[in-house]
C-alpha positions as CSV (number, residue, x, y, z in Angstrom):
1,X,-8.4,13.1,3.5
2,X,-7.6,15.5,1.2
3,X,-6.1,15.0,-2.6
4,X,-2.3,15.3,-2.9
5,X,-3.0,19.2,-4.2
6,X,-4.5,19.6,-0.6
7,X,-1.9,18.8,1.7
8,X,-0.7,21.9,3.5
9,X,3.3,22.7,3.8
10,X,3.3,21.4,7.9
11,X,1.7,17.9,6.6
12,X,4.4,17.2,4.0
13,X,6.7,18.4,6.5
14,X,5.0,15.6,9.1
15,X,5.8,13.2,6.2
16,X,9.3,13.8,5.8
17,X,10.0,13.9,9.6
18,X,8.1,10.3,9.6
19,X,10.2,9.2,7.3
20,X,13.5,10.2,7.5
21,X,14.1,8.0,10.6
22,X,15.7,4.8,10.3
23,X,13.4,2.4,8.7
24,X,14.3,-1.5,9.1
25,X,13.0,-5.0,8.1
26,X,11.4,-6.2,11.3
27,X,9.7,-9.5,10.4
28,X,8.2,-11.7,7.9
29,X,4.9,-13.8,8.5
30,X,4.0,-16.7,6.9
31,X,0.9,-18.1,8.6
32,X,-1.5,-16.7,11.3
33,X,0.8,-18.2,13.7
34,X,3.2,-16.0,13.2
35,X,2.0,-12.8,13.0
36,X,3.6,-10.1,15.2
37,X,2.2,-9.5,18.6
38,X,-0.1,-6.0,17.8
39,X,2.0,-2.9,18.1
40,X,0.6,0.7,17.5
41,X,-0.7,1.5,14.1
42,X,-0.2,-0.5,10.8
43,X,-0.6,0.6,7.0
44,X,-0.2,-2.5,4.5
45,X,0.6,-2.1,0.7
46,X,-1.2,-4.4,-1.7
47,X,-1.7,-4.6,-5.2
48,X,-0.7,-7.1,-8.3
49,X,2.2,-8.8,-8.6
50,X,4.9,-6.9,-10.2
51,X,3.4,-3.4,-9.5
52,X,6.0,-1.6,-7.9
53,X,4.9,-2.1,-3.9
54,X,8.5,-3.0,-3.2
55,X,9.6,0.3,-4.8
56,X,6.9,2.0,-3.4
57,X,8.4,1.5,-0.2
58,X,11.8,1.9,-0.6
59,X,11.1,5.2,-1.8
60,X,8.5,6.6,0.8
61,X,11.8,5.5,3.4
62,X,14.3,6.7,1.2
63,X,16.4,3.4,1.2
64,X,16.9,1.7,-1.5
65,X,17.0,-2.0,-0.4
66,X,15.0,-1.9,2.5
67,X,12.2,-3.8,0.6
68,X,13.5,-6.3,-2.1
69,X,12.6,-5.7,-5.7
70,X,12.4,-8.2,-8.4
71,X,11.3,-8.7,-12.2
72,X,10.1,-11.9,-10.9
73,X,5.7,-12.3,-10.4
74,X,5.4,-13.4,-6.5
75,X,8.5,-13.0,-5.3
76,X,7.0,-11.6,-2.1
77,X,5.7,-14.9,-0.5
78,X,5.3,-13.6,2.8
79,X,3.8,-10.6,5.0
80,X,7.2,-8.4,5.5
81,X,7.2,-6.1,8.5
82,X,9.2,-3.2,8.0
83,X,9.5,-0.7,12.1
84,X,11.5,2.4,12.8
85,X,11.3,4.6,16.5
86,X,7.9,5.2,15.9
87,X,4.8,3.9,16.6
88,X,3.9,2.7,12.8
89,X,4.3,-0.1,11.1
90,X,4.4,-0.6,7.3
91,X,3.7,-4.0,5.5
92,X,4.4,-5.6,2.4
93,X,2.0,-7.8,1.4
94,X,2.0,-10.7,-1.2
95,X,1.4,-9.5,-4.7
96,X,-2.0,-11.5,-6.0
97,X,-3.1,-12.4,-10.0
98,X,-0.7,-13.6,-11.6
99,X,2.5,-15.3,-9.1
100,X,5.4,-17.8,-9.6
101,X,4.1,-20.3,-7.1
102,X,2.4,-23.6,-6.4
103,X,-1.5,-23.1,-6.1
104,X,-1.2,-24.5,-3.0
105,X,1.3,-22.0,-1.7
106,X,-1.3,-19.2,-2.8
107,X,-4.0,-20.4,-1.7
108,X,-2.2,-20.4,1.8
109,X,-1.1,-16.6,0.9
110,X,-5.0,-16.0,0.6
111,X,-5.6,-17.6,4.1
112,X,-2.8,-15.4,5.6
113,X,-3.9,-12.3,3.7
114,X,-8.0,-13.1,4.9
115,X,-6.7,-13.4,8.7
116,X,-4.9,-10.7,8.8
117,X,-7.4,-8.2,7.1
118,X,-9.8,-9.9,9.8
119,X,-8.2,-9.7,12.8
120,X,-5.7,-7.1,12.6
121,X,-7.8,-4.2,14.8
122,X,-4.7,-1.5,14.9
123,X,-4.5,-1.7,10.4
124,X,-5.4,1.7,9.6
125,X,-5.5,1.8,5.6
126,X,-4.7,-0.6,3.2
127,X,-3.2,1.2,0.3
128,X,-3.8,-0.9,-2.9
129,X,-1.1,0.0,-5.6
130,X,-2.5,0.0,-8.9
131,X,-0.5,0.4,-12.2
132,X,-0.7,3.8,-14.0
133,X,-0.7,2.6,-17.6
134,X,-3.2,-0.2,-17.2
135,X,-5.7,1.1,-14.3
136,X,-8.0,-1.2,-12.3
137,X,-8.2,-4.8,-14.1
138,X,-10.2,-7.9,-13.3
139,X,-7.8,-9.1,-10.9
140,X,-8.3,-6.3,-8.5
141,X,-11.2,-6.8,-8.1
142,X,-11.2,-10.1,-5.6
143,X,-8.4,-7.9,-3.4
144,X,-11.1,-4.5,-3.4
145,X,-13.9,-7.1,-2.6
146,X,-12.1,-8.9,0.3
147,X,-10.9,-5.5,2.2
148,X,-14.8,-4.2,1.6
149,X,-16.2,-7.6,3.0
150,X,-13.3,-6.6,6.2
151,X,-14.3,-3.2,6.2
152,X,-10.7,-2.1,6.0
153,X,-10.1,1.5,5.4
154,X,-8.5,1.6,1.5
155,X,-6.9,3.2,-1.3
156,X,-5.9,3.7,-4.6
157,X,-2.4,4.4,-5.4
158,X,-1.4,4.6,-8.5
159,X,1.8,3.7,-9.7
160,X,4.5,4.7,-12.6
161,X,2.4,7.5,-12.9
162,X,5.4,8.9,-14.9
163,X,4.4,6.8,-17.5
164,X,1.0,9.2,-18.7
165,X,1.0,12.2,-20.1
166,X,-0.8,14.6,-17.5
167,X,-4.3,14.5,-19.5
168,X,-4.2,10.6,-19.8
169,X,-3.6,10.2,-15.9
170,X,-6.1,12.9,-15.4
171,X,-8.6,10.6,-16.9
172,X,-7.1,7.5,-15.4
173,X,-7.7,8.4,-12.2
174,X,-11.3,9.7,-12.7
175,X,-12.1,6.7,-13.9
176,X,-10.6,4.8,-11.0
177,X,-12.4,7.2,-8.6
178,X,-16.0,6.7,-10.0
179,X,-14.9,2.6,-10.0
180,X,-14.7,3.1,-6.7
181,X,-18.2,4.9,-6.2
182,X,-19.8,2.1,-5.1
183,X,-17.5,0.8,-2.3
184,X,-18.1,2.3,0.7
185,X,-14.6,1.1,2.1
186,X,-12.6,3.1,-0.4
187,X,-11.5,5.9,0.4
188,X,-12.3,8.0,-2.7
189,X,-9.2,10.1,-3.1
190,X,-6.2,8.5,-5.2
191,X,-2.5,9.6,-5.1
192,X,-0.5,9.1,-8.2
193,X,3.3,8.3,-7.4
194,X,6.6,7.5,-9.3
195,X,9.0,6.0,-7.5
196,X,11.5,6.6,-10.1
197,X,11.2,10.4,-10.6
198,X,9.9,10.9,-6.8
199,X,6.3,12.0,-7.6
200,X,3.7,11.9,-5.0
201,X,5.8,10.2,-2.6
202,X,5.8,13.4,-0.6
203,X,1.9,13.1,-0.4
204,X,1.7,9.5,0.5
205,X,4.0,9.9,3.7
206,X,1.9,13.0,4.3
207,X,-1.5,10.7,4.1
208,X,0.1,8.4,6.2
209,X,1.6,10.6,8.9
210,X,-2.0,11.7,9.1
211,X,-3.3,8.3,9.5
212,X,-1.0,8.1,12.4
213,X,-1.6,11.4,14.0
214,X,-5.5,10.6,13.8
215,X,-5.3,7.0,15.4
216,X,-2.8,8.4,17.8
217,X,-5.3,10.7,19.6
């Protein structure tokens, strides 16, 4: 897949038309049990607690509560399910590191998390949200490990890329890309996104419309 750069006009323009349908909050998952019956494609968003996946999504449907935001570590307990007339499916996963909760209730998140990376044969890319300012740290590395170990397509998106000035996000995401060398899993090309000002959320629904268009052949 090409870098955001690379993206012609009629792949943007797949993006949009992706996402200006009505996107809506289908279902959350708490335990194996209840995970949806398989439906098309899926794309998941992961990444640490607090680092803007909510947002993220909001902003590649354009509405503004569809995903729940919060100041709060963890808040996201659950694998959310968000559908529109389409054959794709976007999740919300729960944020790992750091999270307002029991161990126990985590340590069930993990269980979830592990069975649905394992089993889940139509999840086309994970897309692992990383934060701008700080880049890939420690805690990311159990998440990057597990979807390698899976062999789930993934990727780096980085977010509040707003943040940087262009030369420091320049060498934040070179950095990121040869951290990511050695994973074969990774996809090696990053997208930088703000959901605040907007940027690179045109690229991400056109990587994802592309995903959909490939798996859809």
């Amino acid at each position: 897949m090409p870098t955001a750069a690379e993206f012609s006009a009629d792949e943007i323009e797949a993006g949009r038309r992706l996402f200006a349908r009505e996107w809506r909050f289908s279902l959350a998952a708490s335990s194996p049990a209840t995970l949806p019956a398989k439906r098309g494609i899926e794309v998941a968003f992961a990444g640490r607690s607090n680092v803007g996946k909510s947002s993220l999504i909001n902003a590649i449907t354009g509405r503004k509560t569809l995903a729940r935001t919060s100041n709060t570590p963890g808040r996201t307990q659950e694998l959310l399910f968000f559908r529109a007339d389409t054959p794709l499916t976007l999740v919300d996963m729960p944020g790992y590191g750091f999270a307002a909760a029991p161990k126990q209730k985590v340590k069930e998140w993990t269980a979830l998390i592990d069975e649905y990376l394992r089993s889940r044969s139509n999840l086309a890319r994970v897309f692992v949200l990383v934060d701008a300012r700080h880049g890939l740290k420690t805690t990311d590395t159990p998440a990057l490990a597990a979807l390698g170990e899976a062999a789930v397509s993934h990727q780096i998106v980085l977010t509040k890329s707003d943040a940087l000035p262009a030369a420091e996000l320049a060498e934040r995401i070179a950095a990121t890309q040869a951290a990511l060398a050695r994973r074969p899993a990774a996809f090696p090309d990053i997208i930088a996104t703000s959901a605040r000002k907007g940027t690179g959320i045109a690229e991400l629904r056109a990587a994802i419309a592309r995903l959909l268009s490939e798996r859809s052949r």
